[in-house]
C-alpha positions as CSV (number, residue, x, y, z in Angstrom):
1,X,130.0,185.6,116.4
2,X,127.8,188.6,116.3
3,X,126.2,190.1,112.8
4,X,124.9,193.0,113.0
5,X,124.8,195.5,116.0
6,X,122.2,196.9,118.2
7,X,121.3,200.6,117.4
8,X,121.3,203.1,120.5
9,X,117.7,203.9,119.2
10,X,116.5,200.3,119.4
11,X,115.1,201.2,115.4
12,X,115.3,197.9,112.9
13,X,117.4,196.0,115.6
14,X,117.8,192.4,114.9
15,X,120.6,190.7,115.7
16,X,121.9,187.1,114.7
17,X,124.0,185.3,116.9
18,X,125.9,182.0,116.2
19,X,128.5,180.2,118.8
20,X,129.8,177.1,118.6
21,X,129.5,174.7,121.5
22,X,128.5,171.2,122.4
23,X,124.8,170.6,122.2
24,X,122.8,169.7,125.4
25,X,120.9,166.9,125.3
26,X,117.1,166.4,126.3
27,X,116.0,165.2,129.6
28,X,113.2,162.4,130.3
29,X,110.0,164.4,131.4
30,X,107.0,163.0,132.9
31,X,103.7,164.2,131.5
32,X,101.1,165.9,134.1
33,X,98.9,168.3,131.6
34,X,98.0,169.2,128.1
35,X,101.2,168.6,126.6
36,X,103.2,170.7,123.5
37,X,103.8,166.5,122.7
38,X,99.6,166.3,122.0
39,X,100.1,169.2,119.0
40,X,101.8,168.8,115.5
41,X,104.1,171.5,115.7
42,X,106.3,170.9,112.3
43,X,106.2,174.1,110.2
44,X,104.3,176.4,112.5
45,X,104.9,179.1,114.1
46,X,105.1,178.7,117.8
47,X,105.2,181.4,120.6
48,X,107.0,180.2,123.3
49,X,107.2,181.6,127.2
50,X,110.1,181.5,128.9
51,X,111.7,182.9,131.9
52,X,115.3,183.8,131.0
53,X,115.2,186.5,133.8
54,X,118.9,185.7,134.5
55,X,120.9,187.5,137.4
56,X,123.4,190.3,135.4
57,X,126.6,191.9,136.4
58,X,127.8,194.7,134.1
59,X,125.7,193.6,131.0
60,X,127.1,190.0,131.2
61,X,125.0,186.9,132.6
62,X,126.5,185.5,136.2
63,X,124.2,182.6,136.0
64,X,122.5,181.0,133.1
65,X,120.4,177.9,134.9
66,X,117.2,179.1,134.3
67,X,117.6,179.0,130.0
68,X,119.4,175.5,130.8
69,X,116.1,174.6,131.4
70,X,114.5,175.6,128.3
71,X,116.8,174.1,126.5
72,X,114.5,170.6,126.6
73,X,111.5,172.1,125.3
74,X,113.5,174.5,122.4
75,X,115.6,171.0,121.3
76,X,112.0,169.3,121.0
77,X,110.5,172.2,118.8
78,X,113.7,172.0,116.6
79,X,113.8,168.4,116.6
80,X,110.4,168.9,114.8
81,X,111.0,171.9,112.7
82,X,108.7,174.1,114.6
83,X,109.3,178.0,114.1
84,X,110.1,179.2,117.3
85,X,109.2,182.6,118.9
86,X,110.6,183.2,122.2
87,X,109.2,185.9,124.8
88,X,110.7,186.4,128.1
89,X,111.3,189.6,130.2
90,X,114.4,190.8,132.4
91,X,114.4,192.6,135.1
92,X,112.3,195.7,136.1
93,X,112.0,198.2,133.0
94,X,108.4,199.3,134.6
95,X,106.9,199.9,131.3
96,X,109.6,201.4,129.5
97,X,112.6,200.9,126.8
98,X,115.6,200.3,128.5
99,X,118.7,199.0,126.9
100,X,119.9,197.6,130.4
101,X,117.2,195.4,130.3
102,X,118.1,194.3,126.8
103,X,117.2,190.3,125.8
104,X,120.2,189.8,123.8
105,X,122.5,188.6,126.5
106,X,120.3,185.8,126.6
107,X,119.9,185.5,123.3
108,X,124.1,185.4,122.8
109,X,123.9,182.7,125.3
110,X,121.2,180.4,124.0
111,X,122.7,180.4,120.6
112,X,125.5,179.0,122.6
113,X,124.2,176.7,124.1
114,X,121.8,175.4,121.1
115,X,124.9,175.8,118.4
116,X,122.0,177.7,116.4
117,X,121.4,180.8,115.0
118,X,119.3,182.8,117.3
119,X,117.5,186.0,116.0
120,X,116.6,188.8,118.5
121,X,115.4,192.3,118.7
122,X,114.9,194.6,121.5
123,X,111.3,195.3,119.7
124,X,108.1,193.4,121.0
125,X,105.4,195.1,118.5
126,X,104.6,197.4,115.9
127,X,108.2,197.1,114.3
128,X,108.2,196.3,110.5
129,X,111.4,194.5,110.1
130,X,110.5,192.5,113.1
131,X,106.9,191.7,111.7
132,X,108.5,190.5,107.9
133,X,111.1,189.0,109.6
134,X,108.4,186.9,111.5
135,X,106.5,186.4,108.3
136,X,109.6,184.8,106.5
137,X,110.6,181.9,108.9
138,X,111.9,178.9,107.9
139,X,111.2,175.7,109.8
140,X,114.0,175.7,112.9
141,X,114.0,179.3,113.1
142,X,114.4,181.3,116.4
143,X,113.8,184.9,117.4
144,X,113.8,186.1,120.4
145,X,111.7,189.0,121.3
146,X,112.5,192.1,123.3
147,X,112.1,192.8,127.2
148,X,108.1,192.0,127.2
149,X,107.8,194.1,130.5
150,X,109.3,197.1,128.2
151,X,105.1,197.2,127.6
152,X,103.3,198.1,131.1
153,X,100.5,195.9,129.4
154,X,102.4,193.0,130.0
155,X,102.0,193.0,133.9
156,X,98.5,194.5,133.2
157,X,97.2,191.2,131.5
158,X,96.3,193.6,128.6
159,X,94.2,191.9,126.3
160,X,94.8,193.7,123.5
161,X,98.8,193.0,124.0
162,X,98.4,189.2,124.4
163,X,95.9,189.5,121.1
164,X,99.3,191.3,119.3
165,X,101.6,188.4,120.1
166,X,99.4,186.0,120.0
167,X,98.9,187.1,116.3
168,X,102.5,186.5,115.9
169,X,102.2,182.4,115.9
170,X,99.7,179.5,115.4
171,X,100.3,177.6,119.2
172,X,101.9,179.1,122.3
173,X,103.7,177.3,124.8
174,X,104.2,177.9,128.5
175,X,107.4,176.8,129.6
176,X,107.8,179.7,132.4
177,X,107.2,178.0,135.6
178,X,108.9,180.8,137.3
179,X,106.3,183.2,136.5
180,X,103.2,181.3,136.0
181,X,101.9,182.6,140.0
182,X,101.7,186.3,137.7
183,X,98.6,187.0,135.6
184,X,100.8,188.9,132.9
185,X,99.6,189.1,129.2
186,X,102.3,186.2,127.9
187,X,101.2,184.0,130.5
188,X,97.6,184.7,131.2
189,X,95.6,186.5,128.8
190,X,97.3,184.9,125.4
191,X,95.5,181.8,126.2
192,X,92.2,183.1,125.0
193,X,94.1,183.3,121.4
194,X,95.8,180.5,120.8
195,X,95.8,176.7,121.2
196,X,98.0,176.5,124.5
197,X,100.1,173.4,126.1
198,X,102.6,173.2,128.1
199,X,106.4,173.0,127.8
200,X,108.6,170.2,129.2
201,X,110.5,172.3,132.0
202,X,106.4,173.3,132.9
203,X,105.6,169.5,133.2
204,X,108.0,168.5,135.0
205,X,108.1,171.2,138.1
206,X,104.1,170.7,138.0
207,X,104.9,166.7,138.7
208,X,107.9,167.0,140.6
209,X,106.0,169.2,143.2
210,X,102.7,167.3,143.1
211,X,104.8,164.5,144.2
212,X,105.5,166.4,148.0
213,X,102.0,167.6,147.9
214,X,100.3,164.2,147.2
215,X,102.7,161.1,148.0
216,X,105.8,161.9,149.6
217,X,107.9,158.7,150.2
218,X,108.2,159.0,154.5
219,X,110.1,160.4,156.3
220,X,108.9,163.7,154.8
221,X,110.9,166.7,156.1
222,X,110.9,170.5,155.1
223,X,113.7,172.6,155.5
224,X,112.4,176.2,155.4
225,X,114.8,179.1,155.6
226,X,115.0,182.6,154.1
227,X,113.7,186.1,155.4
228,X,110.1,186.0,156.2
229,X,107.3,183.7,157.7
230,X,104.4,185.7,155.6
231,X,105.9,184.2,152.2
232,X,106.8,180.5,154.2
233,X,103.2,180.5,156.4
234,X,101.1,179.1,153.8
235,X,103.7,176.5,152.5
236,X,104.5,175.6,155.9
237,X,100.4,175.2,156.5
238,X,99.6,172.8,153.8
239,X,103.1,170.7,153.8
240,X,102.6,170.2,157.6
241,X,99.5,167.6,156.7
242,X,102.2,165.3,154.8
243,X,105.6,166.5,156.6
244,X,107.1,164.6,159.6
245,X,109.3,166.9,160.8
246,X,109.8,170.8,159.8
247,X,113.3,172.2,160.6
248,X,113.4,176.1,160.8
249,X,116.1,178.2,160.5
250,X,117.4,181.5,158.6
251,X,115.3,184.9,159.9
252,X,112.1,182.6,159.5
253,X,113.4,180.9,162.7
254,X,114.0,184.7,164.5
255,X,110.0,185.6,164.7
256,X,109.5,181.5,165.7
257,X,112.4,182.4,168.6
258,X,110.6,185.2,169.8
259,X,107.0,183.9,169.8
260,X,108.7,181.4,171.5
261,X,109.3,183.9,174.2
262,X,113.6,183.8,173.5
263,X,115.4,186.6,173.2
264,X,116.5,187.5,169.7
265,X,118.4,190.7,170.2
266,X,118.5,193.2,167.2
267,X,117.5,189.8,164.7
268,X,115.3,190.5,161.5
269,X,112.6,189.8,162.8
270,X,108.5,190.1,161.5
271,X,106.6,191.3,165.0
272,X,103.3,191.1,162.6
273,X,103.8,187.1,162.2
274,X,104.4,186.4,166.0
275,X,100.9,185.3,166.6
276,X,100.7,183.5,163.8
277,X,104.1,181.6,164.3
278,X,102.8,180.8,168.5
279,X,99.6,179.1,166.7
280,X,101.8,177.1,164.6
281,X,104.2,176.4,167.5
282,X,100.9,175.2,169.6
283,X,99.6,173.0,166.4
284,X,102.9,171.4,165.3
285,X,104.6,171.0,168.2
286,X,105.5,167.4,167.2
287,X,106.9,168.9,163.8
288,X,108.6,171.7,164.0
289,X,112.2,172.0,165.3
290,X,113.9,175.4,165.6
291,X,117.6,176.2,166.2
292,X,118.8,175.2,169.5
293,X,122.2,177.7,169.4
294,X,122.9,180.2,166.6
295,X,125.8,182.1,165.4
296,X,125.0,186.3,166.3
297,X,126.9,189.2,165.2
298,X,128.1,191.6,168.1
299,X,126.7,191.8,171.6
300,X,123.6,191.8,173.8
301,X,120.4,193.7,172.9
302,X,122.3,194.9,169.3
303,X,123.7,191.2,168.6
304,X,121.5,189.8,165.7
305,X,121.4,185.7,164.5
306,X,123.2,185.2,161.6
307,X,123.2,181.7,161.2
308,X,122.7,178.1,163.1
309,X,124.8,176.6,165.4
310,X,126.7,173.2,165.3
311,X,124.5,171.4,168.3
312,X,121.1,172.7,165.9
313,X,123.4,171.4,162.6
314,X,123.3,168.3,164.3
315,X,120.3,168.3,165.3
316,X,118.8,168.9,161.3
317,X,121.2,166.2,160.3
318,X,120.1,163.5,162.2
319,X,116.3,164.0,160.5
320,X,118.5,164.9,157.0
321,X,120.0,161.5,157.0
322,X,117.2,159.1,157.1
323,X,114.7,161.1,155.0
324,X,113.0,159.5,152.5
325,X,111.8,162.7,151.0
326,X,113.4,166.1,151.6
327,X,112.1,170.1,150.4
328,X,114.2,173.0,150.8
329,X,113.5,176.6,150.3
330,X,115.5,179.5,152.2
331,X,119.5,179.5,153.4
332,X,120.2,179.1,157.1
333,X,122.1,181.3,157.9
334,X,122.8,185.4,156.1
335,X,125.0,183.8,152.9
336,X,125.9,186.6,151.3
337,X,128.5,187.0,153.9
338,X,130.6,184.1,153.9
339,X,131.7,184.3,157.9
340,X,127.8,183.0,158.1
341,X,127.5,180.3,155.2
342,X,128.2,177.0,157.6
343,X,125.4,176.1,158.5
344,X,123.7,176.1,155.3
345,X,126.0,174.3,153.7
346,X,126.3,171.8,156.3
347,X,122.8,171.8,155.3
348,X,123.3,170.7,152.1
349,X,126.3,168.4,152.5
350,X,123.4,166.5,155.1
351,X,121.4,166.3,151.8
352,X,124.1,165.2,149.9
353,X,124.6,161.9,152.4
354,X,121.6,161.1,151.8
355,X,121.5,158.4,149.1
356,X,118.1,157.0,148.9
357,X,115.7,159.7,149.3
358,X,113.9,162.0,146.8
359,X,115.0,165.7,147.5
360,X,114.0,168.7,145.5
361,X,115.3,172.2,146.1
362,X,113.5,175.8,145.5
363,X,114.0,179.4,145.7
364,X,116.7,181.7,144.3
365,X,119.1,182.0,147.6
366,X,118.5,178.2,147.8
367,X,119.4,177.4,144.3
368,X,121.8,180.1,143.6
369,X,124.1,178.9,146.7
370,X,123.6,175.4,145.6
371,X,125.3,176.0,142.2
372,X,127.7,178.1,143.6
373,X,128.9,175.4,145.3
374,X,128.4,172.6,143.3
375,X,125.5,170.5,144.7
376,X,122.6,170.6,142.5
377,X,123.6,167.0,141.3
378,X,122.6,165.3,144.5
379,X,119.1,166.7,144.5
380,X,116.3,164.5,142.6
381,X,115.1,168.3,141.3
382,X,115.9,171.8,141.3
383,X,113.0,174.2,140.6
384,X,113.6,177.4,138.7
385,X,110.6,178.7,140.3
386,X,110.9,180.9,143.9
387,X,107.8,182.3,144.4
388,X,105.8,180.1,142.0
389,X,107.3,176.8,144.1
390,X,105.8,178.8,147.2
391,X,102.5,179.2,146.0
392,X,101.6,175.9,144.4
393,X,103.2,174.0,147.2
394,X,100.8,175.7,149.5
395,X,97.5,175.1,147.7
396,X,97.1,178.4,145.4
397,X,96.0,178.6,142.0
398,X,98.7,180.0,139.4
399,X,97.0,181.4,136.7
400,X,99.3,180.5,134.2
401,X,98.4,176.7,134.8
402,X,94.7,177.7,135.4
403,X,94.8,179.9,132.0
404,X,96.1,176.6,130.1
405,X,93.6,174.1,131.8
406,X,90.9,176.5,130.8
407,X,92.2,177.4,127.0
408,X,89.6,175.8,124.9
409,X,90.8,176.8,121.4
């Protein structure tokens, strides 16, 4: 139930929530980094980054996966009566209050999900209430902050801002894999303040991913999908020195078609990227495969490729099948539309059938159509991170794992 309400004018607006529901329970997390395990925790206050930015449909949550995946790390602080701050942002507010982009959806729904009274405002700093209400917790406490991007600092890596929350508890805790590729104030900058580890959900997408990157178990094939080559080109790069084979397919394969010299109609296609995609056609000719038919909506020069066809579904299975290690990031085909969703979930039943190999999953179209229908349980792991997955597969630095290797306090 709800006590208390949220005021129109966002003044003295915290909220408790309490719901009743079974609790999850914790899942077995390898250890890569300074972990929130190395730190006595038990009576302090810790501030802890998440990233409940949840997709929303008319103020309720469509899909709550990514604060599932919190839940480890929140059940270990309250297992050992840590005081729990939680920051996160929604959405796009660009700097400003918005009550669309209100936390307390997510809030409702972690109280749910912990069977725990969850505290949350829609204030970040400089409210009163908020500060005595910080000052007065009780070991197993949890308030959850407003919208941090409500403050343009936030995305600025303001100093000053991270200095404000850091003031707020005695640790912090990164457990926001999602947006650890941003150099934002929560992430970045609030290192320089406080003692700063890790969270489980952080430790185990770091070592899950390092497994592709360093010892893949062969067989090693990629499965890259999506809309564009300029945010695959990179991944595709560095995985290429492990992978066996790389199967192509979604718009990704449409500029690969055409430096290919096939015709592609009206496709989404990125003319910018076709040199690029002929030099990677020239130096992994023995490792990448594209689609050998597709599926196209309407006719001759305005017909556009919507999805693979059953000879290159066939094709993909047969390397599917015997993998001993499988990635996938990006849908095959234009899913939203569900005259176009076969081949990628032929796609994943392939991945399914496959018994014996390690197989992890990321991206939002990826993992979103996965749950959807049903078929996140096959796969060894399922990052919550789209764009951070991209970058850290393909060599970069995040600086939210470079601000806690660096954190000396």
């Amino acid at each position: 139930m709800l006590v208390g309400s949220l005021t129109s004018r966002l003044v003295n607006s915290l909220i408790s929530i309490r719901i009743t529901n079974n609790r999850l329970t914790n899942n077995e997390i390898w250890r890569v980094m300074k972990s929130i395990r190395d730190v006595e925790v038990r009576n302090k206050r810790v501030f802890l980054r998440v990233d409940f930015n949840v997709p929303m449909k008319n103020g309720e949550i469509i899909d709550d996966n990514r604060i599932k995946a919190s839940i480890s790390t929140i059940q270990y602080l309250l297992d050992n009566d840590a005081k729990i701050i939680i920051g996160t942002h929604v959405g796009r507010p660009e700097g400003k209050v918005n009550t669309e982009f209100s936390n307390v959806p997510m809030a409702r729904e972690l109280a749910k999900l912990l069977v725990q009274e969850v505290t949350v405002t829609d204030h970040v700093i400089n409210d009163k209430i908020l500060l005595e209400k910080i000052e007065s917790m009780q070991a197993k406490d949890i308030i959850v902050l407003g919208n941090l991007r409500f403050h343009a600092e936030e995305e600025a890596n303001n100093h000053m801002f991270a200095k404000k929350l850091a003031s707020y508890a005695e640790i912090y805790v990164n457990d926001a894999f999602a947006v650890s590729h941003r150099a934002n104030a929560s992430v970045d900058a609030i290192t320089s303040y406080l003692p700063s580890y890790s969270g489980l959900l952080l430790e185990s997408e770091i070592t899950s991913l390092s497994l592709l990157l360093k010892n893949p178990q062969p067989p090693f094939v990629m499965i890259i999908g999506g809309a564009k080559v300029k945010d695959k080109a990179g991944l595709i790069k560095t995985l290429a020195k492990k992978a066996d084979r790389i199967l192509i397919g979604g718009a990704v394969a449409n500029t690969f078609l055409l430096a290919k010299g096939e015709e592609v109609g009206n496709s989404l296609v990125e003319k910018d990227m076709v040199e690029d995609c002929k030099k990677m056609l020239l130096e992994l000719q023995d490792k990448i495969i594209l689609p050998v038919d597709t599926v196209k909506d309407g006719e001759g020069n305005d017909s556009k490729i919507m999805d693979i066809g059953h000879s290159t579904i066939a094709r993909f299975r047969s390397e599917i099948i015997n993998a001993g290690s499988i990635f996938w990031n990006g849908n095959l085909g234009y899913t939203e539309d569900e005259r176009f969703q076969e081949g990628t979930k032929a796609i994943a039943e392939a991945i399914e059938q496959n018994t014996f190999g390690v197989k992890v999953a990321a991206g939002g179209d990826t993992v979103g159509f996965l749950d959807q229908n049903n078929m996140q349980k096959s796969f060894s792991f399922v990052s919550t991170g789209g764009g951070a997955a991209l970058e850290f597969l393909a060599g970069e630095k995040l600086p939210g794992i470079e601000a806690l290797d660096k954190s000396q306090i």
